[in-house]
C-alpha positions in Angstrom: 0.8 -5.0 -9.5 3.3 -5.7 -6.4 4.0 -3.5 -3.9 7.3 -2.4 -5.0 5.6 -1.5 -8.4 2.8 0.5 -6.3 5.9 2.4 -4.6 7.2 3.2 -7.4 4.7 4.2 -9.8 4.1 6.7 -6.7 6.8 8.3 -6.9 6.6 8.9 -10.6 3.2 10.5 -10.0 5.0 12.6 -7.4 7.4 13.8 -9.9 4.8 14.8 -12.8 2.7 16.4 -10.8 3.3 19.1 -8.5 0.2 20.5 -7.5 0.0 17.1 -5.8 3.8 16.0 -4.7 3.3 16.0 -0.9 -0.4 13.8 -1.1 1.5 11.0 -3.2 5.5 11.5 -1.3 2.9 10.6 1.9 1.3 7.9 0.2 4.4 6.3 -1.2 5.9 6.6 2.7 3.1 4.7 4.0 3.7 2.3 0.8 7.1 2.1 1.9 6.0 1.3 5.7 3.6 -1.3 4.8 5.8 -3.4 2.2 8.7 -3.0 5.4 6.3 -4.3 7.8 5.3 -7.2 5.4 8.9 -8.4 4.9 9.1 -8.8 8.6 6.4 -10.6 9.2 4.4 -7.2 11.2 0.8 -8.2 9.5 -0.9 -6.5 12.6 1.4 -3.2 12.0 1.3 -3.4 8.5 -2.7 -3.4 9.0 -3.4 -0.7 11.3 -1.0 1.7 8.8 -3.4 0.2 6.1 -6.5 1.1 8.0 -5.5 4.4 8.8 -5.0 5.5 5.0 -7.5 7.4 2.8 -9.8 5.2 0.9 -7.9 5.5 -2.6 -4.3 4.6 -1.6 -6.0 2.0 0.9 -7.4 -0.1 -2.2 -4.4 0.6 -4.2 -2.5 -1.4 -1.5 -4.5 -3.7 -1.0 -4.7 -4.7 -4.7 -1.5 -4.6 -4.6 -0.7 -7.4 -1.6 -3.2 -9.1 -2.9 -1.5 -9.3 -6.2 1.3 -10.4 -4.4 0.5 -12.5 -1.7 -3.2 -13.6 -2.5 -6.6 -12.4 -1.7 -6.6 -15.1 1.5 -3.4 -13.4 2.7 -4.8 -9.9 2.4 -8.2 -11.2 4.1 -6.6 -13.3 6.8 -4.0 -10.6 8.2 -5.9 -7.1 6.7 -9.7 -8.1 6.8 -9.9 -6.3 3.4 -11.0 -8.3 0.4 -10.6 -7.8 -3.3 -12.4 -9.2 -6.3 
């Protein structure tokens, strides 16, 4: 899954579930952020927002970089690893 499909599966969660619209809207911000940062070449911004996030939406992103840019990408600028 890329990024941009992470973002916006996101927001559909945040739309079909209202009990939890505010946890995912934050998530999908963050999202947002992160797949901003990586466009521009801001790997050591991008990984601090990635450190910072709760453990679920943490591996969701990083699946989803590493999807798109490769597990050596995601190691090399995130330390984080997926198999």
């Amino acid at each position: 899954m890329s990024v941009q499909k992470l973002i916006d599966q996101t927001f559909s969660y945040s739309r079909t579930n209202a009990d939890l619209k505010d946890l995912y809207m934050s998530d999908m911000k963050d999202f947002i952020a992160i797949d901003a940062l990586l466009d521009v070449k801001h790997f050591e911004s991008a990984s601090k927002l990635v450190d910072d996030m709760d453990t679920e939406p943490r591996e969701q992103i990083c699946m989803a970089i590493a999807a798109e840019y490769g597990n050596d990408f995601l190691v090399k600028n995130f330390g984080y690893e997926v198999a």
